[in-house]
C-alpha positions in Angstrom: -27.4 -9.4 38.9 -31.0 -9.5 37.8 -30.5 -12.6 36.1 -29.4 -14.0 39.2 -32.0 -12.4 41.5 -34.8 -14.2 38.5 -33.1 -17.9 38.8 -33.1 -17.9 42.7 -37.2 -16.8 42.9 -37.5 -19.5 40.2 -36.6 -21.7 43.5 -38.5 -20.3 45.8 -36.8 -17.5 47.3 -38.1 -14.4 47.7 -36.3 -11.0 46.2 -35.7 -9.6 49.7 -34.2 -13.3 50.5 -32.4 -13.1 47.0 -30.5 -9.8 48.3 -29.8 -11.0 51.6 -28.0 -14.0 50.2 -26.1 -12.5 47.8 -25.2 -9.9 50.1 -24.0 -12.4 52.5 -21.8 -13.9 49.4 -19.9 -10.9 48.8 -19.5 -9.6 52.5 -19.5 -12.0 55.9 -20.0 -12.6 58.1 -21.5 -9.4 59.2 -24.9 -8.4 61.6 -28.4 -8.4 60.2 -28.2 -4.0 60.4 -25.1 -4.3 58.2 -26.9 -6.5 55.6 -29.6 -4.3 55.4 -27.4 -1.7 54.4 -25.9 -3.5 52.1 -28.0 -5.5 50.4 -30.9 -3.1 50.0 -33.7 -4.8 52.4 -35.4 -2.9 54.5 -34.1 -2.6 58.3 -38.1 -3.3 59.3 -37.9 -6.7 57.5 -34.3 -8.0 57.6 -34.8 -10.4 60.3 -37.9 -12.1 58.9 -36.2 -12.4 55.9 -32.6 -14.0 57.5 -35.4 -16.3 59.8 -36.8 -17.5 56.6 -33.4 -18.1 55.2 -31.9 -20.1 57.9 -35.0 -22.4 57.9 -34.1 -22.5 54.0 -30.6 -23.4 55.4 -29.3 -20.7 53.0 -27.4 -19.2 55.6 -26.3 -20.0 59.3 -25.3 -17.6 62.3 -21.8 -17.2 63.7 -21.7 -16.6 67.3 -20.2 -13.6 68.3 -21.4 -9.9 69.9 -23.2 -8.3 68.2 -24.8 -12.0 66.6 -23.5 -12.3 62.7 -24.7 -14.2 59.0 -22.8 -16.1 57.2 -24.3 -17.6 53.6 -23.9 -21.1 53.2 -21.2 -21.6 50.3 -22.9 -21.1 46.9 -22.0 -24.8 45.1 -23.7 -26.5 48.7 -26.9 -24.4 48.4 -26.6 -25.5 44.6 -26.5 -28.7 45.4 -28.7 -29.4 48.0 -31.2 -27.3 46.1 -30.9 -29.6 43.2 -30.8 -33.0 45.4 -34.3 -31.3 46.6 -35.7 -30.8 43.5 -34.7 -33.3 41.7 -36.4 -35.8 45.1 -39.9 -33.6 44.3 -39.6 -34.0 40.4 -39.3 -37.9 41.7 -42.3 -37.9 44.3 -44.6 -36.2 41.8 -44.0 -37.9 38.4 -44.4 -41.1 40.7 -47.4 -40.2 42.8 -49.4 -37.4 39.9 -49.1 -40.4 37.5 -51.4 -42.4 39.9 -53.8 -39.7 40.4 -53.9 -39.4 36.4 -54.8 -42.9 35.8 -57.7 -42.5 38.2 -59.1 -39.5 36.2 -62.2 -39.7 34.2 -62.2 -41.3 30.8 -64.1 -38.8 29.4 -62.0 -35.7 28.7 -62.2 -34.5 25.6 -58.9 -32.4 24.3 -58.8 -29.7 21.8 -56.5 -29.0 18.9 -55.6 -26.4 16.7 -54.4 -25.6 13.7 -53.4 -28.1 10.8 -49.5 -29.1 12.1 -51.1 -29.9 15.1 -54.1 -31.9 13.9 -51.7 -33.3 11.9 -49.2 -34.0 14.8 -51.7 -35.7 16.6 -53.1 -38.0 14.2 -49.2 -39.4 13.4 -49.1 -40.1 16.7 -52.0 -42.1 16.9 -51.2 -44.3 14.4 -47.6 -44.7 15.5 -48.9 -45.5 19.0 -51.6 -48.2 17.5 -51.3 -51.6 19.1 -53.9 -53.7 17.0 -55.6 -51.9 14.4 -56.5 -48.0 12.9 -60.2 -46.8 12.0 -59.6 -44.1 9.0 -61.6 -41.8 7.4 -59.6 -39.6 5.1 -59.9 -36.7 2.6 -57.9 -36.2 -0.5 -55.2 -33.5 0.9 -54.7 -35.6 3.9 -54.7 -38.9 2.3 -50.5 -38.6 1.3 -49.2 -37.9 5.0 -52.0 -40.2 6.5 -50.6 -42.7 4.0 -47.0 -42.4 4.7 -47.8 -42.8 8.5 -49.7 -45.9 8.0 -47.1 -48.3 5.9 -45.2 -48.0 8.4 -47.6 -49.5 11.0 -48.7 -52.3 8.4 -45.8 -53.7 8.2 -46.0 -54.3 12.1 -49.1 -56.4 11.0 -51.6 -53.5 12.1 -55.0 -53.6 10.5 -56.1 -50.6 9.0 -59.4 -50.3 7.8 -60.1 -47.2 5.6 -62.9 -45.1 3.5 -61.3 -42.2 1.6 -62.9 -38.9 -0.1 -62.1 -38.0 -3.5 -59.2 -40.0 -3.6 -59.7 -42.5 -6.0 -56.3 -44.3 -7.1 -55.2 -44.2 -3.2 -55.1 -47.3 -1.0 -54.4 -47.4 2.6 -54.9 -51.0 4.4 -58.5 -52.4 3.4 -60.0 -49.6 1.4 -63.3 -48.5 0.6 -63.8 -45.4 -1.4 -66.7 -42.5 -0.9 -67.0 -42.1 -4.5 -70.7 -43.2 -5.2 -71.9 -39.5 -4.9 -70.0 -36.1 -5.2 -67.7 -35.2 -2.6 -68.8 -32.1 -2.4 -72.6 -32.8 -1.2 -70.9 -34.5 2.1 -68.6 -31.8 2.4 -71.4 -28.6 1.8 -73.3 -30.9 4.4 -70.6 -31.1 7.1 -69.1 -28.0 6.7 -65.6 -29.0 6.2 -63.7 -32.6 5.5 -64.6 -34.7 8.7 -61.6 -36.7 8.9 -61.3 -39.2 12.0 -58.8 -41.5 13.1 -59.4 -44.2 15.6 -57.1 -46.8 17.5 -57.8 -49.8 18.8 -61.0 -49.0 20.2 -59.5 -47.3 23.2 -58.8 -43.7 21.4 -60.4 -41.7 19.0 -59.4 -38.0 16.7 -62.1 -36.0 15.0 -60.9 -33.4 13.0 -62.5 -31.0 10.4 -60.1 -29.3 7.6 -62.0 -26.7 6.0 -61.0 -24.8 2.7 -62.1 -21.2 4.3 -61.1 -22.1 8.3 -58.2 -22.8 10.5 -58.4 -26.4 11.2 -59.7 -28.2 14.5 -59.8 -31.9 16.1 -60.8 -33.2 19.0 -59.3 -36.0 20.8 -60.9 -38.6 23.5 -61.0 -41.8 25.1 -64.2 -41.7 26.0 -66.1 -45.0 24.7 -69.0 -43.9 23.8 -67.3 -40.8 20.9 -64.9 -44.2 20.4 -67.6 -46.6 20.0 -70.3 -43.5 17.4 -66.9 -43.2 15.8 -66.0 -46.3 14.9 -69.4 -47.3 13.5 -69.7 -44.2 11.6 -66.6 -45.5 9.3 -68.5 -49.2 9.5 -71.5 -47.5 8.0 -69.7 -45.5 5.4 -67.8 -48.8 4.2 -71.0 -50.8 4.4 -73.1 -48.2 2.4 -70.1 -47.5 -0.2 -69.8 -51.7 -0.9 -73.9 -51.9 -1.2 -73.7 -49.0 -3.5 -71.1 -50.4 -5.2 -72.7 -53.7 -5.5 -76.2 -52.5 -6.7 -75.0 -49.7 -8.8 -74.9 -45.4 -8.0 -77.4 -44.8 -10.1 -80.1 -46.3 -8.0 -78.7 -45.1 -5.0 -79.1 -41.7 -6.5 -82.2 -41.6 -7.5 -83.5 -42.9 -4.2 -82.4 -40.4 -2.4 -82.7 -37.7 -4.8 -86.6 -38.8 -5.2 -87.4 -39.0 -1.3 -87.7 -35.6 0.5 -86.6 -37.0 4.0 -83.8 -39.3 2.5 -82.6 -35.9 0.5 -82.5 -34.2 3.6 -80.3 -36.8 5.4 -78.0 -37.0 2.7 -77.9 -33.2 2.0 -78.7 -31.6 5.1 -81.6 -29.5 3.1 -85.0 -29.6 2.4 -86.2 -31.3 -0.6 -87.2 -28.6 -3.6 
């Protein structure tokens, strides 16, 4: 009976309406005193609740003397309760979609926890119409991988710069391997791993050794746009490096206080 009483209020009947009915189901048609009785609902509120269950059209009066209830047959209320529902679950998946494509672009979602993070970065590449942004660390790089090939070989372009990872390829690859992973990792606090799509949709993430993991995910252009050129910078600086040689790179940076600060994130000893 519970169970029954908990799946009716689930459509918007009251408990006091949920007796009445039921009452009405096993015994009718009878007076409003006699379902009272019956059914457990106070005499002081019966007839508000059988008002608000013939407007419900859950049940219907018989004329007679004294005035009786009948319940309308279980499988109707069923059905018309479904046609009902199933017309509202129509109107608003129609009319809340409109509403959602008027909100503002720049909501920012937050994620938890590494199967999530994870969840949502396959589904941005799987989703990607014209080409992927990466910017990967070493434990991510396998799963990242796997998810990409399979977008490549719809003639996505991927565009990649990967951390400690240095015999992986994914798309057109650039490796972070002119300094220690560790400096940019000690600066960041974590592996800032970020995956972008077609310039409409970004994910920033941060996996750290010591923390659960976190990402956000947006569409606003401008965290698309700082994104996307942060991974254009990284690729650019890694290929000059590359070209010119770590070594002076190095001791640039490790001779300049301010350029040591901006790479570490510390002051210059």
């Amino acid at each position: 009976m519970e169970e029954l009483l908990k799946e009716l209020q689930k459509l918007g009947f009251s408990q006091y309406e949920c007796k009445a009915y039921i009452g009405l189901l096993k015994n009718s048609p009878i007076t409003g005193y006699e379902i009272s009785k019956r059914s457990g609902v106070p005499r002081s509120m019966i007839y508000e609740v059988l008002g608000k269950l013939l407007e419900k059209g859950a049940v219907y009066t018989v004329p007679s003397e004294p005035l009786t209830y009948a319940p309308l047959p279980a499988k109707e209320l069923v059905g018309r309760l479904r046609k009902s529902f199933d017309h509202s679950f129509s109107f608003l998946e129609k009319n809340l979609s409109v509403l959602e494509g008027e909100q503002k672009v720049d909501v920012v979602r937050r994620i938890n926890s590494e199967e999530r993070v994870r969840e949502e970065m396959a589904e941005m590449i799987s989703n990607a119409q014209e080409e992927l942004w990466l910017s990967i660390w070493a434990p991510q790089v396998p799963f990242v991988k796997q998810e990409t090939q399979k977008r490549m070989k719809d003639e996505i372009a991927v565009f990649s710069i990967l951390f400690g990872a240095p015999e992986a390829e994914i798309g057109v690859t650039t490796h972070h391997d002119y300094m220690s992973t560790e400096i940019a990792e000690n600066r960041m606090k974590g592996r800032l791993t970020i995956v972008a799509k077609d310039h409409k949709e970004v994910l920033i993430a941060n996996f750290a050794p010591s923390t659960s993991a976190w990402a956000i995910k947006t569409q606003d252009p401008a965290l698309v746009l700082v994104a996307v050129e942060y991974i254009r910078h990284d690729i650019m600086v890694a290929q000059i490096i590359k070209e010119f040689g770590p070594e002076k790179a190095e001791s640039l940076w490790m001779s300049h206080q301010d350029l040591f600060r901006v790479v570490t994130g510390q002051r210059f000893k």
